[in-house]
C-alpha positions as CSV (number, residue, x, y, z in Angstrom):
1,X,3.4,-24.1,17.4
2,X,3.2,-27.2,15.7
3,X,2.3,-28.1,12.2
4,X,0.4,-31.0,10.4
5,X,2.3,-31.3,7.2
6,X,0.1,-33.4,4.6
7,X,1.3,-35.1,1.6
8,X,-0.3,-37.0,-1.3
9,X,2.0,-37.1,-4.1
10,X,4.6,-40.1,-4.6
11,X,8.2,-40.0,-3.8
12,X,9.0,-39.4,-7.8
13,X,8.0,-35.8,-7.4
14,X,11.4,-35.3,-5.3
15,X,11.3,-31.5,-5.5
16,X,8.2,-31.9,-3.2
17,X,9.2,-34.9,-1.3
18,X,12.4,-32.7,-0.3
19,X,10.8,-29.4,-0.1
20,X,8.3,-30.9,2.1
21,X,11.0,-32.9,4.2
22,X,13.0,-29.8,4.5
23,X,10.2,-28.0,6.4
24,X,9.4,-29.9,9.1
25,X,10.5,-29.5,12.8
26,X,10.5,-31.6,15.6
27,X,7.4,-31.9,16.8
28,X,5.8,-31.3,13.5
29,X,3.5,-34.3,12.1
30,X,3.6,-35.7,8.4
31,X,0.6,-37.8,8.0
32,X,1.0,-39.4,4.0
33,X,-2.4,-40.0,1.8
34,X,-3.5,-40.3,-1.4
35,X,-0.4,-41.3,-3.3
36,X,2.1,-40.0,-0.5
37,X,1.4,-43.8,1.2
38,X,4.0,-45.1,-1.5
39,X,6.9,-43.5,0.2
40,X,6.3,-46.2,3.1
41,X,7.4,-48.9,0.6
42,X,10.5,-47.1,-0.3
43,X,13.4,-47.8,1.8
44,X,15.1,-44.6,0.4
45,X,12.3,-42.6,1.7
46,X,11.4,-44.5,4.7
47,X,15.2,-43.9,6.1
48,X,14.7,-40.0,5.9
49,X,11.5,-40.1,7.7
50,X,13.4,-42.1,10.4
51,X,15.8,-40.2,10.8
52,X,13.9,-37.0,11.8
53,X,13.2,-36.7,15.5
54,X,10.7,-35.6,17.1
55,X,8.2,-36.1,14.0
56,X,5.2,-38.3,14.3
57,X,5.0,-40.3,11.8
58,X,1.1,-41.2,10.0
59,X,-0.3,-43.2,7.1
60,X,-4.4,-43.4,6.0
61,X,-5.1,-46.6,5.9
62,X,-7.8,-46.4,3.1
63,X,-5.0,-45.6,1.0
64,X,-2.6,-48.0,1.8
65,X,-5.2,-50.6,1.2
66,X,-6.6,-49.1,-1.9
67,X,-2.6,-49.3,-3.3
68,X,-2.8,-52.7,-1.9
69,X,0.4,-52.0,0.2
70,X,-0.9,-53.1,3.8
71,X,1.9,-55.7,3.6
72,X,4.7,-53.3,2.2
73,X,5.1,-50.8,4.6
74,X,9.0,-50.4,5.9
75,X,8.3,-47.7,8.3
76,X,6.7,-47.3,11.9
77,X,4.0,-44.9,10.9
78,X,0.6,-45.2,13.0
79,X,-1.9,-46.0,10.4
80,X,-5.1,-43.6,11.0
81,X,-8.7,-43.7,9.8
82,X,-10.7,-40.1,8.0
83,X,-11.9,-39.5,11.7
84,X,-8.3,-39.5,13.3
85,X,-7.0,-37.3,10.7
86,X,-9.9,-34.8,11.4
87,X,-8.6,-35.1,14.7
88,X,-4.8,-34.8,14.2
89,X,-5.8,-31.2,12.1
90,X,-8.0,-30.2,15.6
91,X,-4.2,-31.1,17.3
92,X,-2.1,-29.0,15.3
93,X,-2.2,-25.2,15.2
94,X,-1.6,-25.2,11.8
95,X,-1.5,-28.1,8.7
96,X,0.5,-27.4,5.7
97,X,-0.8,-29.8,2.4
98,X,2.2,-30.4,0.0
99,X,0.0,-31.2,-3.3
């Protein structure tokens, strides 16, 4: 059973960054909105995410370009659109939003 983990606070809340980190398994998803998108920026952040295997990696793209970070991002997450995310939750038997 996989999970779609959702995230939207920034990496400064690192008791949820790690708690959230902590509870995915491979073949889990962690798609990043809201303010979640600014861990892409963070090379800190960005070399966790990179190191789990097996996790598909996702950004919304509204929110990176809201933040104006579209030319910031330092990891190989797919950028999605609100339609691919409803989408990703129809993929996964469960999602899990860290807020």
């Amino acid at each position: 059973m996989t999970t779609l983990h959702t995230i939207n606070k920034a990496p400064s809340d690192t008791s949820l960054w790690q708690s959230c980190l902590s509870a995915i398994l491979p073949g889990d998803a962690l798609l990043m909105i809201e303010n979640g998108v600014y861990a892409a920026s963070q090379t800190s952040i960005t070399r966790q995410l990179q190191s789990m295997h097996d996790v598909s990696l996702y950004l919304l793209s509204a929110d990176i370009e809201a933040r104006g970070l579209t030319d910031q991002i330092r990891t190989d997450a797919t950028l999605i659109d609100d339609q691919q995310f409803v989408e990703l939750s129809c993929q996964h038997a469960k999602v899990v939003s860290w807020f």
